[in-house]
C-alpha positions as CSV (number, residue, x, y, z in Angstrom):
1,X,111.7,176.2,72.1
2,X,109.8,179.2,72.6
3,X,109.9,180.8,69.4
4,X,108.7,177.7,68.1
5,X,106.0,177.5,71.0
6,X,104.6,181.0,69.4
7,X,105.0,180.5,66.2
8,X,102.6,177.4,66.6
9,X,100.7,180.6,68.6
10,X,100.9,182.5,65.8
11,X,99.6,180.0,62.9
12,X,97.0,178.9,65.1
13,X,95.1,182.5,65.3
14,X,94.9,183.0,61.8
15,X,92.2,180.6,61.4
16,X,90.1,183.0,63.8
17,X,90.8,185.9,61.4
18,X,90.0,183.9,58.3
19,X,86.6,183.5,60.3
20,X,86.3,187.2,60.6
21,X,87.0,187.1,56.9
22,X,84.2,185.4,56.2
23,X,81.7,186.3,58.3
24,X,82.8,190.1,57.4
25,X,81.4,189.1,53.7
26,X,78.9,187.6,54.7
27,X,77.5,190.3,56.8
28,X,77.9,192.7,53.7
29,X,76.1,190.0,51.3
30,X,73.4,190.3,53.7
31,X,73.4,193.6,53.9
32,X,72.9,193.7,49.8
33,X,70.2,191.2,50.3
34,X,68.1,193.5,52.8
35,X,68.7,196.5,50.7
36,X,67.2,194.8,47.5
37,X,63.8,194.2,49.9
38,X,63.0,198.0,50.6
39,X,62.4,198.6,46.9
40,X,60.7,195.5,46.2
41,X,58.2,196.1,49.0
42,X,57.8,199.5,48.1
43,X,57.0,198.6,44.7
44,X,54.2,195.9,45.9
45,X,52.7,198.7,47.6
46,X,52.3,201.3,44.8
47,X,50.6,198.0,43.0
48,X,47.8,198.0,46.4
49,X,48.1,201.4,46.2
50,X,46.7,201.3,42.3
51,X,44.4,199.1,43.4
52,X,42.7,200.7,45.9
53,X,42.7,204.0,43.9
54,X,40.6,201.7,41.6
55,X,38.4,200.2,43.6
56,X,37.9,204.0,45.9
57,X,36.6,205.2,41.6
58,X,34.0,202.4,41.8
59,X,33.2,203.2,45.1
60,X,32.1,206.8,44.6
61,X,30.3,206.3,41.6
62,X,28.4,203.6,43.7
63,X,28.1,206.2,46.4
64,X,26.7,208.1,43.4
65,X,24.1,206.4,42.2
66,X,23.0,205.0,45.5
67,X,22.0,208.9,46.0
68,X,20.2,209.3,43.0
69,X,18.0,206.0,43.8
70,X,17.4,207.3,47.3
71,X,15.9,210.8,45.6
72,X,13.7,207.7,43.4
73,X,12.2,206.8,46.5
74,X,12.8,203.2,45.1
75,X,13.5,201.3,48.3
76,X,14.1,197.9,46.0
77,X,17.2,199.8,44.0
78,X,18.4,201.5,47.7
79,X,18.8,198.1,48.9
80,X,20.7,196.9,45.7
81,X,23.0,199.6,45.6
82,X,24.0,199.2,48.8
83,X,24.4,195.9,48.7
84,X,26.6,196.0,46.2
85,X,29.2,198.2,47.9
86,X,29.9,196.2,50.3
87,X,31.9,194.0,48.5
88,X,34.0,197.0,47.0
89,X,34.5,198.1,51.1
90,X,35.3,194.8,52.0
91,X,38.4,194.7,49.2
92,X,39.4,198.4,50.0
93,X,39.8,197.5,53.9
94,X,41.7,194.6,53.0
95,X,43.9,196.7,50.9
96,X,44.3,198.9,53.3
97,X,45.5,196.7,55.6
98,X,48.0,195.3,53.7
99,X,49.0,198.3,52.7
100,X,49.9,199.2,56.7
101,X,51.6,195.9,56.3
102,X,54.0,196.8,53.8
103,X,54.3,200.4,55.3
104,X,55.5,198.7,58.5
105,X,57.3,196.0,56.2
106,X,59.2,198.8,54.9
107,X,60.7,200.7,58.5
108,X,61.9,197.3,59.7
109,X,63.5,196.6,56.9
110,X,65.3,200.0,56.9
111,X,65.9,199.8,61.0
112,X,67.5,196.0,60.3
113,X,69.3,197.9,57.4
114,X,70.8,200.9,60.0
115,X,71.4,197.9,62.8
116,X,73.2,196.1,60.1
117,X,75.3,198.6,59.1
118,X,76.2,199.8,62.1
119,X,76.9,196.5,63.4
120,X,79.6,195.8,60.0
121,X,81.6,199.0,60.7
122,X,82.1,198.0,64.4
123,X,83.2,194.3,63.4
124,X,85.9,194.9,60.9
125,X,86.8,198.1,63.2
126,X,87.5,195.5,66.2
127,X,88.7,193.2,63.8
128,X,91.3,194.9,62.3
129,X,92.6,196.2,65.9
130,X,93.1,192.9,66.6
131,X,94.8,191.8,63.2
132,X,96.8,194.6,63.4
133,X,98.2,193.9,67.4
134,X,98.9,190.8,66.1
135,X,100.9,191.7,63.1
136,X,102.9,194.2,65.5
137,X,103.6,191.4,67.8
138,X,104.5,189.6,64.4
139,X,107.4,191.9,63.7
140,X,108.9,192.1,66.9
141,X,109.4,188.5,67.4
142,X,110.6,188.7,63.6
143,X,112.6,191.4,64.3
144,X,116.6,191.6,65.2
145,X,116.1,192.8,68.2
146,X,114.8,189.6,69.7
147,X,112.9,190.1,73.2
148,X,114.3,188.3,76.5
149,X,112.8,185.2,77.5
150,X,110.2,187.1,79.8
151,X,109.2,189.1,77.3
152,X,108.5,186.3,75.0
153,X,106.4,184.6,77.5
154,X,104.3,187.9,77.8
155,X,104.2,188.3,74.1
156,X,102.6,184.4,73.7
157,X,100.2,185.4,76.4
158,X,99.1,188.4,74.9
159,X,98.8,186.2,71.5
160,X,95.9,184.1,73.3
161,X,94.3,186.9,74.6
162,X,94.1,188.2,70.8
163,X,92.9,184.5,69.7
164,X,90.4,184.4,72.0
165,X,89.1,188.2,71.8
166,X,88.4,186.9,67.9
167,X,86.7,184.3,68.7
168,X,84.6,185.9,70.8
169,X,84.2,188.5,68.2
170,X,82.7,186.0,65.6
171,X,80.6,184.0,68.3
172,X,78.9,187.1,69.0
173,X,78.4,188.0,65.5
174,X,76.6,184.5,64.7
175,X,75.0,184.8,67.9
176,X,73.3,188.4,66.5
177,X,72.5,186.5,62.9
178,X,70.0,184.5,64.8
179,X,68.2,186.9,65.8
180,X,68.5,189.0,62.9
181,X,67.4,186.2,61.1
182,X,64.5,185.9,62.9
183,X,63.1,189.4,62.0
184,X,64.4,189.0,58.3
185,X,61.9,185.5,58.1
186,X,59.2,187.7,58.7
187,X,59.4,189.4,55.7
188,X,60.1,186.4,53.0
189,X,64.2,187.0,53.4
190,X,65.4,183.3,54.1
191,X,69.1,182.0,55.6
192,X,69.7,180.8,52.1
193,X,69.5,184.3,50.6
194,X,72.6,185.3,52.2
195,X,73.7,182.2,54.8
196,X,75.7,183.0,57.2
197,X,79.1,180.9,58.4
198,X,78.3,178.6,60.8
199,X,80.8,177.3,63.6
């Protein structure tokens, strides 16, 4: 009766793992999905980085010319000149600050990227600990040398203590994709790009 008792034990607590399965890929799908962002940001920015570069050209030789109608004395093409910069400084300080945008874009990204990573190697770390206490439990009920009727009933104890570490370990892994999520939103990287498993 208790042999049977565990092995119920023992099919019920691979559901848990196949969780950790799961959610294991799913971290490193996400993982892929916030590695392909750094590049694409970093390419947007070497467009507003072209851009400005432009715009700074038109600038100076506006800068230019607005000397050379100041040495005129023409007060009329002063006042045209300058007022035709500003439109050229208006664009350049919007470009600059998107450019700080992407800048800052960009060191999330890669600090989400670090956090995520380090975050992976500690879950399938503590996960296979567990999987691997459970298959040695596994083999010594499985084993010849069957335990005595106390050490069975420590053995199905020690089983739900394993189950419910697992648990634990994949409620706090969703738990962290919320808020992970919530940073990645920011930056145009959506649930659906690389959804995690929900309870």
């Amino acid at each position: 009766m208790l042999t049977s008792k565990i092995d119920g034990i023992l099919n019920r607590i691979e559901n848990p793992f196949e969780t950790s399965e799961i959610l294991y890929e799913k971290q490193l799908e996400l993982l892929q999905t916030v590695k392909r962002r750094v590049p694409t940001v970093e390419i947007a920015k070497k467009r507003l980085d072209l851009q400005r570069y432009k715009l700074q050209i038109e600038l100076d030789k506006m800068d230019e010319q607005a000397k050379n109608v100041v040495q005129s004395d023409r007060d009329d093409l002063a006042k045209m000149a300058m007022d035709g910069k500003k439109p050229l400084q208006v664009q350049i300080s919007r470009l600059d600050e998107n450019i700080r945008d992407l800048n800052n874009e960009t060191q999330n990204v890669k600090e989400i990227e670090k956090q995520l990573e380090a975050r992976i190697k500690a879950f399938k770390s503590e996960k296979e600990i567990l999987k691997l206490r459970t298959d040695l439990l596994k083999e010594l009920l499985e084993s010849s040398n069957m335990p005595n009727e106390e050490k069975k009933g420590e053995i199905e104890m020690e089983l739900s203590k394993i189950k419910e570490a697992v648990y634990h370990l994949n409620d706090e892994l969703i738990g962290s994709n919320d808020l992970i999520f919530t940073e990645l939103i920011k930056y145009g990287i959506q649930k659906d790009d690389a959804k995690p498993i929900e309870k």
